[in-house]
Backbone atoms as SQL, in Angstrom:
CREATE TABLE atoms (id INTEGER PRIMARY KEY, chain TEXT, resi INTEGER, resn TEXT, atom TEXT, x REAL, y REAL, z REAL);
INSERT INTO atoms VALUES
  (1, 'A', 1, 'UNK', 'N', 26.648, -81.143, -55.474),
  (2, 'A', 1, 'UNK', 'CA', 26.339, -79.734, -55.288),
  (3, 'A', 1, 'UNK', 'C', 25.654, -79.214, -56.555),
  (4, 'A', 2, 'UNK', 'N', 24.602, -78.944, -56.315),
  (5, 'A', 2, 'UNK', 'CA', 23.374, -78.219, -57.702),
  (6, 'A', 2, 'UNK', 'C', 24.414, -76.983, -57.697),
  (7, 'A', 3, 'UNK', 'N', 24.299, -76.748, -59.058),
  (8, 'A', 3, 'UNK', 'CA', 25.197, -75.536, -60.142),
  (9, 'A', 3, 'UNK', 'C', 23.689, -74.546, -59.591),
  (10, 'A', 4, 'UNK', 'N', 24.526, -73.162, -59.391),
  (11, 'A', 4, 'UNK', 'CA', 23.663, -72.237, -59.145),
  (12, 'A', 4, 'UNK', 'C', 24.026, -70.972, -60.247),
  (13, 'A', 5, 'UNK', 'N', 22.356, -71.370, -60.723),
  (14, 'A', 5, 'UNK', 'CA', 22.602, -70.355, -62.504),
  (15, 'A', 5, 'UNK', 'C', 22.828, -68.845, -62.038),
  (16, 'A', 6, 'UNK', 'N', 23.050, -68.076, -62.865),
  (17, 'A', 6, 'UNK', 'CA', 23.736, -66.544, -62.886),
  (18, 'A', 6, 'UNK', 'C', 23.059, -65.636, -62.411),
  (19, 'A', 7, 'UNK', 'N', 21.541, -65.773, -62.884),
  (20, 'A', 7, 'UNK', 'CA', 19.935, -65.050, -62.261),
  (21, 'A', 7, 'UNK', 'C', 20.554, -64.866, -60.493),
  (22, 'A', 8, 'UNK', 'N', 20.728, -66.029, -59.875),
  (23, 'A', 8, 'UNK', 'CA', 20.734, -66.409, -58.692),
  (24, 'A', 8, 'UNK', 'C', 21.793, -65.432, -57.800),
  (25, 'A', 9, 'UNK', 'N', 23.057, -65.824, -58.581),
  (26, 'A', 9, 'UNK', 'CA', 24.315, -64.896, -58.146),
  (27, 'A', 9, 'UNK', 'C', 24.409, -63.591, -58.532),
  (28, 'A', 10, 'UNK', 'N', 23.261, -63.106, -59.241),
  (29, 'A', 10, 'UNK', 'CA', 23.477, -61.544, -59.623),
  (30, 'A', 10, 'UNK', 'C', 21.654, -61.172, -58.366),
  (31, 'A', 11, 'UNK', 'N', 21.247, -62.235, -58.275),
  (32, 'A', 11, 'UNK', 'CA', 20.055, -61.970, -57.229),
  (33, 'A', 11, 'UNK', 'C', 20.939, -61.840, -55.774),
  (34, 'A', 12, 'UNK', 'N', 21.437, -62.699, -55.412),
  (35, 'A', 12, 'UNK', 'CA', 22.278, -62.647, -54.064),
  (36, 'A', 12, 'UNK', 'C', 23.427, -61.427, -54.129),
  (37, 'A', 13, 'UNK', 'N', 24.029, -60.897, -55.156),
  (38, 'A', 13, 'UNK', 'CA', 24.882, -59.617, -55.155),
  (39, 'A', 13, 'UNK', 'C', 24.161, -58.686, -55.011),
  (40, 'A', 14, 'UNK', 'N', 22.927, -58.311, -55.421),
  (41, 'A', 14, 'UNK', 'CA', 21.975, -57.538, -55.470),
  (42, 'A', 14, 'UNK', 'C', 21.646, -57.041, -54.170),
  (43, 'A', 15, 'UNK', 'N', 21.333, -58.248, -53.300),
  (44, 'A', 15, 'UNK', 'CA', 20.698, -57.920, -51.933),
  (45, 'A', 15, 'UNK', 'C', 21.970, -57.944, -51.049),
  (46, 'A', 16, 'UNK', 'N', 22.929, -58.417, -50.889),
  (47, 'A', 16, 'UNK', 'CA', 24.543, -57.924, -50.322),
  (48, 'A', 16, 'UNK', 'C', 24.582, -56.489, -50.609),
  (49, 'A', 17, 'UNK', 'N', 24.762, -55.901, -51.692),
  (50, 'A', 17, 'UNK', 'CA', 25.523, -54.781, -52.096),
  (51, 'A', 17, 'UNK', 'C', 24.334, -53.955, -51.772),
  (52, 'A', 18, 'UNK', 'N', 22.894, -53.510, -51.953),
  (53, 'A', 18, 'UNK', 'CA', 21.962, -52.965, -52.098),
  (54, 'A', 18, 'UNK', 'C', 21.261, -52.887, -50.856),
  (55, 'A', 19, 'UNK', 'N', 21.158, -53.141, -49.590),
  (56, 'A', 19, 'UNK', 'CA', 20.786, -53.303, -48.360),
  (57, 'A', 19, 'UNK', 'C', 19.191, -52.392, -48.535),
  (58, 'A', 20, 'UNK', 'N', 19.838, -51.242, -48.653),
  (59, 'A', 20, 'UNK', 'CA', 18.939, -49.882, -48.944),
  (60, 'A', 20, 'UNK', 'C', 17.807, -49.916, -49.867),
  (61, 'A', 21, 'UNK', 'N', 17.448, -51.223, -50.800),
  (62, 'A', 21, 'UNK', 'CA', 16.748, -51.415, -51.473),
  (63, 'A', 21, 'UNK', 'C', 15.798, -52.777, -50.973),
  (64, 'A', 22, 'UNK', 'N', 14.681, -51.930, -50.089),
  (65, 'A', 22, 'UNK', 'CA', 14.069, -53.187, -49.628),
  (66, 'A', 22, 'UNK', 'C', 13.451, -53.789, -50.765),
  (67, 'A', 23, 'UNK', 'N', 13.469, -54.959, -51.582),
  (68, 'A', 23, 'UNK', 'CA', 12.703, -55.522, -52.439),
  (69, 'A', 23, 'UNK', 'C', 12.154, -56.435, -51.803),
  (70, 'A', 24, 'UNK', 'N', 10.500, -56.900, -52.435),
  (71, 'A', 24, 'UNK', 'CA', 9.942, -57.908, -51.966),
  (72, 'A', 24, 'UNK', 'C', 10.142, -58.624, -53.473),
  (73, 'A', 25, 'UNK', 'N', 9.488, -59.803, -52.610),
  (74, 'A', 25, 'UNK', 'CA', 9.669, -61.009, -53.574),
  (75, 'A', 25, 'UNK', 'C', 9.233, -60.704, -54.870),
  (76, 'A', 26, 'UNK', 'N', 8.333, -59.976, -55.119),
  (77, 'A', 26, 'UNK', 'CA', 7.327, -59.695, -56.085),
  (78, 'A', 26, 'UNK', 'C', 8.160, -58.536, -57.079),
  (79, 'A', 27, 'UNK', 'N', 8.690, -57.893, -56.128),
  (80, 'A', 27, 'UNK', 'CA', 9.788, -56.810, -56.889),
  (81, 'A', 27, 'UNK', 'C', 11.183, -57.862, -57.776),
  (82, 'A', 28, 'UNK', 'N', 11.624, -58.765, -57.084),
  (83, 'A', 28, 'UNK', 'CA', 12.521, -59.702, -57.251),
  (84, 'A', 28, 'UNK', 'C', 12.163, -60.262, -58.957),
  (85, 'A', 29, 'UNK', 'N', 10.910, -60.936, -58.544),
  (86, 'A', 29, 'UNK', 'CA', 9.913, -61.649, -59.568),
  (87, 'A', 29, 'UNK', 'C', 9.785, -60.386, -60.875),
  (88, 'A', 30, 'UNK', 'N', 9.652, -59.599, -60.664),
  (89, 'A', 30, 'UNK', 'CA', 9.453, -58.464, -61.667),
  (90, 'A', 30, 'UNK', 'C', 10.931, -58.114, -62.500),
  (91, 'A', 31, 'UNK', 'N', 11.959, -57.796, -61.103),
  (92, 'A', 31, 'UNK', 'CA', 13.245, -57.788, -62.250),
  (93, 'A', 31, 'UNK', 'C', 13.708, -58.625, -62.882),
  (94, 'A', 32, 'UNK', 'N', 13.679, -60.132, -61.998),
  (95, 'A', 32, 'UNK', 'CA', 14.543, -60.603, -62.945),
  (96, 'A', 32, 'UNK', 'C', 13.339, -61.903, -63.411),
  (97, 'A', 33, 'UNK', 'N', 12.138, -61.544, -64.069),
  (98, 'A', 33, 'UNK', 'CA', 11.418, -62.507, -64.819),
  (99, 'A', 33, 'UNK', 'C', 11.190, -64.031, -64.615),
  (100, 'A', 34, 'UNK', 'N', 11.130, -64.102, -62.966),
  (101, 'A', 34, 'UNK', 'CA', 10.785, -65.338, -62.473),
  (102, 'A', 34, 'UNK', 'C', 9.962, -65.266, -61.480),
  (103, 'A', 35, 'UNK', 'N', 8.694, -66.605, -61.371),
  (104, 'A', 35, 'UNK', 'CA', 8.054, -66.340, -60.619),
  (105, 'A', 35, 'UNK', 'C', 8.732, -66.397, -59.092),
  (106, 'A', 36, 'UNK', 'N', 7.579, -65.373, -58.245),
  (107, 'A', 36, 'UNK', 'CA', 8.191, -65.364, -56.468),
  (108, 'A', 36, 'UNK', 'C', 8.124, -66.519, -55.791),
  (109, 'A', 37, 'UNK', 'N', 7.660, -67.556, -56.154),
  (110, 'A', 37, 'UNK', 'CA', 7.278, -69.202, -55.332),
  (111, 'A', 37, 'UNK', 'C', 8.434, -69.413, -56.027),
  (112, 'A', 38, 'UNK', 'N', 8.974, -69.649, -57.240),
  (113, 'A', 38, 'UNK', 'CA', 10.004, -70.121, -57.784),
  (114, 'A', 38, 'UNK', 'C', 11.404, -69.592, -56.846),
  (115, 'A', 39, 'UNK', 'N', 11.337, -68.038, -57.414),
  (116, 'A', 39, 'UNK', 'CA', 12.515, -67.691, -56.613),
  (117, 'A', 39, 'UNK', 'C', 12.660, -68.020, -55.256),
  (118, 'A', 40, 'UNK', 'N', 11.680, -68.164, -54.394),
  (119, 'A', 40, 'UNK', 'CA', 11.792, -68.126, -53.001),
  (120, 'A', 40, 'UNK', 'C', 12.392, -69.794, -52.844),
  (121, 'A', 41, 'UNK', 'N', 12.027, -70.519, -53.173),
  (122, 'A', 41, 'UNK', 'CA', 12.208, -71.876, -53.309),
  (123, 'A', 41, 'UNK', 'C', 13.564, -72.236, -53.814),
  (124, 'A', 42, 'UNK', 'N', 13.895, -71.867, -54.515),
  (125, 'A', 42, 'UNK', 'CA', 15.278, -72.112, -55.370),
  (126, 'A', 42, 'UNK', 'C', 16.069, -71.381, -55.207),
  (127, 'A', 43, 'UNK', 'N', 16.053, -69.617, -54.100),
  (128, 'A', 43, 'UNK', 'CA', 16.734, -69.177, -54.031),
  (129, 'A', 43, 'UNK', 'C', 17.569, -70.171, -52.312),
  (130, 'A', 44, 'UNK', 'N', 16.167, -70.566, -51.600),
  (131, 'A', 44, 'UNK', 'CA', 16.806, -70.924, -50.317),
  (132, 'A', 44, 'UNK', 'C', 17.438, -72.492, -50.736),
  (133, 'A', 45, 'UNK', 'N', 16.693, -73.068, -51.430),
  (134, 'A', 45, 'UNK', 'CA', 17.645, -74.491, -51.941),
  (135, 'A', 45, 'UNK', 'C', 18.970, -74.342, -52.345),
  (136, 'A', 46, 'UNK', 'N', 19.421, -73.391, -52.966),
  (137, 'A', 46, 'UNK', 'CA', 20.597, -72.939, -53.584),
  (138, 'A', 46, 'UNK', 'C', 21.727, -72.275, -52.087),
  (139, 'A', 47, 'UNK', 'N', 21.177, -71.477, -51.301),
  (140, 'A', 47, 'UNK', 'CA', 21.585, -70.813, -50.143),
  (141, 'A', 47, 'UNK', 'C', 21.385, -70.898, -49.318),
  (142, 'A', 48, 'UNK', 'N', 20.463, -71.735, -49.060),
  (143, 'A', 48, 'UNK', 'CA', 20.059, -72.374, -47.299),
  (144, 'A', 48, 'UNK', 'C', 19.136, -71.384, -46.606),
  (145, 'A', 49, 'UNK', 'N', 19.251, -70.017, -47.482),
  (146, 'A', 49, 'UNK', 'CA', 17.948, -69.003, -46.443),
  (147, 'A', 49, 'UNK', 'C', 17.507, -68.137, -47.482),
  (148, 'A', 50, 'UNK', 'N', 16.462, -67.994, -47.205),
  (149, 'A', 50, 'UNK', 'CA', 14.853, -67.358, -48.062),
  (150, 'A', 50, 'UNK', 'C', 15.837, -65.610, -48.269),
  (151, 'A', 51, 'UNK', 'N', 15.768, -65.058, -49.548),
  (152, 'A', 51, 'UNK', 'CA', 16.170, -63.728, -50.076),
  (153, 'A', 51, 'UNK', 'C', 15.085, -62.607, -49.423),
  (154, 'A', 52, 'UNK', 'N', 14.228, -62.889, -48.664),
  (155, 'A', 52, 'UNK', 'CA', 13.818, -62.040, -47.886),
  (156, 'A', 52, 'UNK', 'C', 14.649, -62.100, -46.296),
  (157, 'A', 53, 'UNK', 'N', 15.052, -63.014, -45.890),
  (158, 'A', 53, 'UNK', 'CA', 15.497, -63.422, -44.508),
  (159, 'A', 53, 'UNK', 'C', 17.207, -62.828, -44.744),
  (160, 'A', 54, 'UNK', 'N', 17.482, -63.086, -46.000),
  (161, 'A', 54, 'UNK', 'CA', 19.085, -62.919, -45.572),
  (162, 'A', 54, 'UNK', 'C', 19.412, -60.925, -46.157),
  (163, 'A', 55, 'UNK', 'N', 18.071, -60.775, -46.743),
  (164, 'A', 55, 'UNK', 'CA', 17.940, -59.017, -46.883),
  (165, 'A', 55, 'UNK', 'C', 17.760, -58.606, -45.132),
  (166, 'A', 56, 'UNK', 'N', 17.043, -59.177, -44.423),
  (167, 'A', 56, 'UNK', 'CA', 17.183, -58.379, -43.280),
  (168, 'A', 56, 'UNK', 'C', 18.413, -58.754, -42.220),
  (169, 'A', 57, 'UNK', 'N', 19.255, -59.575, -42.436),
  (170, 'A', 57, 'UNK', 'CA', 20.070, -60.129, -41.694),
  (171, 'A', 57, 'UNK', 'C', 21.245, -58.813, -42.238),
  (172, 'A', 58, 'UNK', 'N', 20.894, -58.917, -43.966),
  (173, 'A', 58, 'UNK', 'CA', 22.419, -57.722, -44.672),
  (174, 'A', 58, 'UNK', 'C', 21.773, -56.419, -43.645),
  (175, 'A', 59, 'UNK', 'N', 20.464, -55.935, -43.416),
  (176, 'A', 59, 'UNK', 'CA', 20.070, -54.594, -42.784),
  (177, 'A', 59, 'UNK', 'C', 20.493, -54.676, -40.981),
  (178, 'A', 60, 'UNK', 'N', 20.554, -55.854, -40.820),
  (179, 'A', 60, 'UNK', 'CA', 20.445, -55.909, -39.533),
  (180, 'A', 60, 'UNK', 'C', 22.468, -55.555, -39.512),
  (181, 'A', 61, 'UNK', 'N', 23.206, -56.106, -39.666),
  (182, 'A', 61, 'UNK', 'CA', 23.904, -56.270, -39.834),
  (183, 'A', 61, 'UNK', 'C', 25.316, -54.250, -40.591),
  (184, 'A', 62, 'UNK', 'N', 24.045, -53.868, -41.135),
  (185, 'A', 62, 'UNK', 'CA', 24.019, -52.774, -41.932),
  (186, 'A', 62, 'UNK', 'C', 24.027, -51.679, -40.229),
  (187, 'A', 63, 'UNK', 'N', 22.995, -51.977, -39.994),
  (188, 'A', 63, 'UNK', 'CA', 22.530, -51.035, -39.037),
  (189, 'A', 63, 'UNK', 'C', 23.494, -51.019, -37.690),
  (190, 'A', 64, 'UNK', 'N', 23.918, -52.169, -37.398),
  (191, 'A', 64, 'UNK', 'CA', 24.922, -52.308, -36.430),
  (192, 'A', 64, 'UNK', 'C', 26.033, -51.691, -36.564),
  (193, 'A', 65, 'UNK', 'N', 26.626, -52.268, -37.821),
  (194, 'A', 65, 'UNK', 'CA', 27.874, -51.653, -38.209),
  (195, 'A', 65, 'UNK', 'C', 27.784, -49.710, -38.007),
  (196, 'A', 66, 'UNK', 'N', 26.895, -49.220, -38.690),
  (197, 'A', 66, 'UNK', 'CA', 26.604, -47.742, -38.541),
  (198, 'A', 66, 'UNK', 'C', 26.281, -47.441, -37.690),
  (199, 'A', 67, 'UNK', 'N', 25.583, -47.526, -36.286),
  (200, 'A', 67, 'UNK', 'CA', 25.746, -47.392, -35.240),
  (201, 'A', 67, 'UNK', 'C', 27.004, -47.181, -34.262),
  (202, 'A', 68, 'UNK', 'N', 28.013, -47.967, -34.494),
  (203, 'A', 68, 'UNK', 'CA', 29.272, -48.092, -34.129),
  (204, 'A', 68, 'UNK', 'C', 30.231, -47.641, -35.086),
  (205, 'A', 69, 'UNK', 'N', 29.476, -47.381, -36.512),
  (206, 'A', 69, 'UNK', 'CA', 30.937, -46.893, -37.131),
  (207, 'A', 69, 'UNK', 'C', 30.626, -44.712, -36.911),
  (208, 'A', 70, 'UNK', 'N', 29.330, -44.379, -36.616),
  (209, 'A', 70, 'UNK', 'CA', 29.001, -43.323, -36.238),
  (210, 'A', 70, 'UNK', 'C', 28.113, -42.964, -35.519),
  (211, 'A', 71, 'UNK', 'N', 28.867, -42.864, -34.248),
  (212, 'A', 71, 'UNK', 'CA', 28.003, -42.443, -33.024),
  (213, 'A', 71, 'UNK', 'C', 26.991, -41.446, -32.802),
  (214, 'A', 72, 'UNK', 'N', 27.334, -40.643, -34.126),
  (215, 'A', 72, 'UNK', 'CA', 26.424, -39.133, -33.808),
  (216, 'A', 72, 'UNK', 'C', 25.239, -39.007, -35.053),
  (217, 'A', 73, 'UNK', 'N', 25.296, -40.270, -36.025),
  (218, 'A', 73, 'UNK', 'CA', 24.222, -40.365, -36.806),
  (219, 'A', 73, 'UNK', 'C', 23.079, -40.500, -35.924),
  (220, 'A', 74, 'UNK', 'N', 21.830, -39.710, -36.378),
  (221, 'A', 74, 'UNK', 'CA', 20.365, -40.174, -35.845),
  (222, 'A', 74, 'UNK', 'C', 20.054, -41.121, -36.518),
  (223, 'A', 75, 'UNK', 'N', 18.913, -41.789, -35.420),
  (224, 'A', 75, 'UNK', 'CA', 18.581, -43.019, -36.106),
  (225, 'A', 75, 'UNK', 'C', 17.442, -42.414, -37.370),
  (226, 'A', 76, 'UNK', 'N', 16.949, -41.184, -37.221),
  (227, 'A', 76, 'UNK', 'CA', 16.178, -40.786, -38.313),
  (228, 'A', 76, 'UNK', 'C', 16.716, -41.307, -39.230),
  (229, 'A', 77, 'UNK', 'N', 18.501, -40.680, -39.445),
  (230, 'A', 77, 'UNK', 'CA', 18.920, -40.298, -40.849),
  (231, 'A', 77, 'UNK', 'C', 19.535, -42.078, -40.678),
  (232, 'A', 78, 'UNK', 'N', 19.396, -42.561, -40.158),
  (233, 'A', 78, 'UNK', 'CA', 19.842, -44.385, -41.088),
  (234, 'A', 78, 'UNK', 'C', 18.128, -44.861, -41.488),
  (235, 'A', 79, 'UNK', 'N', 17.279, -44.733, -40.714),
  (236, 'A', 79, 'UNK', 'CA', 15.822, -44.872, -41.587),
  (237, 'A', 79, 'UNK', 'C', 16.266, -44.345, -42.596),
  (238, 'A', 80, 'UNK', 'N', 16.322, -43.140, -43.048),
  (239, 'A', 80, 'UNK', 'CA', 16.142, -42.732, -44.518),
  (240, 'A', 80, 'UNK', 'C', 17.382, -43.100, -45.097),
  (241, 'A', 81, 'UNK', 'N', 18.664, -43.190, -44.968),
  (242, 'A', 81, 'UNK', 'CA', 18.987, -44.068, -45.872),
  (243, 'A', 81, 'UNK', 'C', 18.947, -45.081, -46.255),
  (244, 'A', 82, 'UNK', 'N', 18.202, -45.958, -45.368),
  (245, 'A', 82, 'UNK', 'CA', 17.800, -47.645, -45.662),
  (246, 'A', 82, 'UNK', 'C', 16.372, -47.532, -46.603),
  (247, 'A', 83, 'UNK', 'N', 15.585, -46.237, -46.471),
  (248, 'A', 83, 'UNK', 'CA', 14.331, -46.443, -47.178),
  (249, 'A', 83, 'UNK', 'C', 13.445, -47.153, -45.842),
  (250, 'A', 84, 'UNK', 'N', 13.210, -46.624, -44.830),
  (251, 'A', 84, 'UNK', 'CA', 12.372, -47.265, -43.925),
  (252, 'A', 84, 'UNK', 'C', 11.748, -45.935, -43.895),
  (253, 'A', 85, 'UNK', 'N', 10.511, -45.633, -43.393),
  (254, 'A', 85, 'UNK', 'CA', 9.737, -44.436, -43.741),
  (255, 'A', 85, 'UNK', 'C', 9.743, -43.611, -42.732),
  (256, 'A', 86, 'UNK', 'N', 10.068, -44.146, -41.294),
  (257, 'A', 86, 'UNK', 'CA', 10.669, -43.124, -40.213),
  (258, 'A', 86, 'UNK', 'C', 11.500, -43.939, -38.915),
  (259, 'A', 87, 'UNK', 'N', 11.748, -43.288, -38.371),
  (260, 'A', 87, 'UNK', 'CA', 13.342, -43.791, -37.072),
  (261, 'A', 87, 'UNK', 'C', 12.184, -44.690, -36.345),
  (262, 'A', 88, 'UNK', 'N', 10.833, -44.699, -36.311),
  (263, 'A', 88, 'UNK', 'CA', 10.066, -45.348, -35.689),
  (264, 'A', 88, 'UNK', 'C', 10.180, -46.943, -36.092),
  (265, 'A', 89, 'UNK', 'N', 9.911, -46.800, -37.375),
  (266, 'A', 89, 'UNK', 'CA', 9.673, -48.346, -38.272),
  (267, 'A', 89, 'UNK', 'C', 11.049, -48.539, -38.263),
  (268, 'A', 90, 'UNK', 'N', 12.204, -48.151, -38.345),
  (269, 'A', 90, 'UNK', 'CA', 13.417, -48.597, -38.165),
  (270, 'A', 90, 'UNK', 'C', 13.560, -49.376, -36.737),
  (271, 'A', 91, 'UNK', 'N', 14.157, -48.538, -35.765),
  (272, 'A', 91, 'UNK', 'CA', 13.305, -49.009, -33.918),
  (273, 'A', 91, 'UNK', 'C', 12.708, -50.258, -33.747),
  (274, 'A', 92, 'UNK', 'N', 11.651, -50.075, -34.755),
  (275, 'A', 92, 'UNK', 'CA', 10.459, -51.870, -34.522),
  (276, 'A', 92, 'UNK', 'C', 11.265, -52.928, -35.202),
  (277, 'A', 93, 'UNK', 'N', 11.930, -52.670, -36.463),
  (278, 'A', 93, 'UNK', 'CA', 12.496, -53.919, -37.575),
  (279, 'A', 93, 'UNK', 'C', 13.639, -54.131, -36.408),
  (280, 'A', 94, 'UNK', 'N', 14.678, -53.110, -35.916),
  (281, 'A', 94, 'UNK', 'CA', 15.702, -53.820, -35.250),
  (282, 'A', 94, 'UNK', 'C', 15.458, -54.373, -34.228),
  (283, 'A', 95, 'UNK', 'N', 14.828, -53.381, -33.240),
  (284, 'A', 95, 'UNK', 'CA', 14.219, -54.422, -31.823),
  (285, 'A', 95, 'UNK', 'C', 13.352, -55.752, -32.081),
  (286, 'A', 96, 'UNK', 'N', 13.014, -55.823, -32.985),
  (287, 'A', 96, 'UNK', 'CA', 12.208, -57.152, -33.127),
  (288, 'A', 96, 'UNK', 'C', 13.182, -58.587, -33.180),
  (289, 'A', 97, 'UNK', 'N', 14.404, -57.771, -33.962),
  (290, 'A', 97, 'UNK', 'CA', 15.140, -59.211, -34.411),
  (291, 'A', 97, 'UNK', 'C', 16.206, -58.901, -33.966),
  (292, 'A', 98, 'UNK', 'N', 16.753, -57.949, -32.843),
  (293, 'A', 98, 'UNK', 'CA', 17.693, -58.139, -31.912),
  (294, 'A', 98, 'UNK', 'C', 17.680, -58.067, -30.221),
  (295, 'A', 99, 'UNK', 'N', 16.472, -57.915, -30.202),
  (296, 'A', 99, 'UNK', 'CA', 16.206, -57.615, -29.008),
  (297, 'A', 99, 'UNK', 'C', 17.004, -56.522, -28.136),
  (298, 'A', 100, 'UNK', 'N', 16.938, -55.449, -28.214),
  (299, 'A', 100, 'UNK', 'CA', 17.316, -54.153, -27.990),
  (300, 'A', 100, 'UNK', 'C', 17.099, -52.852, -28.892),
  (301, 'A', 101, 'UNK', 'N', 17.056, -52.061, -28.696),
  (302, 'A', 101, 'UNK', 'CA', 16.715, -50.860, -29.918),
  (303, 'A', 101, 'UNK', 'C', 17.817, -50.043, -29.887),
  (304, 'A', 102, 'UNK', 'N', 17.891, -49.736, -31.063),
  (305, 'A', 102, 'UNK', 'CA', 19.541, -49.122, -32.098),
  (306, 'A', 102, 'UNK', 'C', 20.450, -48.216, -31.051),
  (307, 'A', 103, 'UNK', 'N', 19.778, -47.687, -29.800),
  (308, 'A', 103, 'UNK', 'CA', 20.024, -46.700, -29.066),
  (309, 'A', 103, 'UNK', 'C', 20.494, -47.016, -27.835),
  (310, 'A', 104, 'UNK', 'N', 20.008, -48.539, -27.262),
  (311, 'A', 104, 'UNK', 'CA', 20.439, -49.081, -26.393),
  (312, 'A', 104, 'UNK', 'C', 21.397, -50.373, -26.876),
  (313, 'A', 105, 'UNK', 'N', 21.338, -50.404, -28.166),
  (314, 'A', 105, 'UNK', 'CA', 22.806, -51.236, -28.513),
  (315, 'A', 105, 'UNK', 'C', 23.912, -50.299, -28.668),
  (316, 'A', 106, 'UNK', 'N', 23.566, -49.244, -29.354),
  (317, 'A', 106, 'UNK', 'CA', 24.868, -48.144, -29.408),
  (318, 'A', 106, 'UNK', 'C', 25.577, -48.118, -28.082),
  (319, 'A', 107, 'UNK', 'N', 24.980, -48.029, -26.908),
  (320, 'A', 107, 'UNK', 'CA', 25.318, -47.376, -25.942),
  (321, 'A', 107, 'UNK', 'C', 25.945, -48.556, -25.196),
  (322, 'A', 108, 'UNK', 'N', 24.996, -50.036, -25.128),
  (323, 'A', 108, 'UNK', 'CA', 25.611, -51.042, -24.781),
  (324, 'A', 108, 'UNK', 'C', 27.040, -51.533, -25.327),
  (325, 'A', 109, 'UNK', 'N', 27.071, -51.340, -26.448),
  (326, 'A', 109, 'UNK', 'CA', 28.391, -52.026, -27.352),
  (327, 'A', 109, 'UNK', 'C', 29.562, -50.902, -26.797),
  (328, 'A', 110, 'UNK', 'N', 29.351, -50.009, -26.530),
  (329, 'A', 110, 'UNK', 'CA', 30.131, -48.287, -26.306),
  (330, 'A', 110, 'UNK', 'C', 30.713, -48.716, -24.515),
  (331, 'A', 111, 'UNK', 'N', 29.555, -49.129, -24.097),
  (332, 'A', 111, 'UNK', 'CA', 30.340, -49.578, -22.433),
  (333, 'A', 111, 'UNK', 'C', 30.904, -50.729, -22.834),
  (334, 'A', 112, 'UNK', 'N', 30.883, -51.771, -23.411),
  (335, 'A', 112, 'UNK', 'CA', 31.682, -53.116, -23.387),
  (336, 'A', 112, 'UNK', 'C', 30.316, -53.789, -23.176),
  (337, 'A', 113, 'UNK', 'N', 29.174, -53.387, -22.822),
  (338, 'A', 113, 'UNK', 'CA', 28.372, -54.554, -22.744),
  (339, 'A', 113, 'UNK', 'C', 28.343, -55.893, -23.707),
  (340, 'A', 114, 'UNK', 'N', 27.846, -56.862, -23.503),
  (341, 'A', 114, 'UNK', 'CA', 27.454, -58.205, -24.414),
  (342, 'A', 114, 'UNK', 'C', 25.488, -57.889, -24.646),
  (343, 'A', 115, 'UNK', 'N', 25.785, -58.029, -26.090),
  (344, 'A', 115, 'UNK', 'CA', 24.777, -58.107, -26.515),
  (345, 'A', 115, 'UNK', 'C', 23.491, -59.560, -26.190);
């Protein structure tokens, strides 16, 4: 098992705890002084999935939970706290990678449906 240096585990706490902070690779590369081919490479060798892939899995994941943990939030106001620029571009990121939109999972998960 390759030792995974500190950069790495304060990069992976970063994108856990921080959901709301979409960084790209390049933002990544900027804070913590490594190149983005590097990080991308060594972050998924180290973790098995690319620090862009497992940022939208923490949002995807983000967004579900708040949906069900508050029924009467708009999806406006979880765009703007995620930093997505409107309930529209929110809508497209979740329906894309769950196949349903935030409004018809709310409502599905609320009857007992299966996702």
């Amino acid at each position: 098992v390759e030792d995974v240096p500190d950069v790495f585990f304060e990069m992976m706490q970063d994108i856990v705890e921080h959901p709301e902070q979409n960084q790209s690779l390049s933002e990544l590369s900027g804070k913590y002084h490594l190149h983005n081919t590097y990080i991308s490479n060594k972050f998924k060798s180290l973790f098995g999935i690319s620090p862009m892939r497992l940022h939208n899995e923490i949002v995807i994941e983000y967004i579900k939970n708040e949906l069900l943990r508050n029924t009467e939030q708009s999806i406006a106001k979880l765009a703007n706290m995620l930093n997505f620029p409107d309930a529209s571009a929110l809508t497209h990121f979740f329906t894309s990678r769950v196949g349903c939109s935030p409004t018809e999972y709310r409502r599905r998960i609320s009857n007992g449906s299966q996702i």
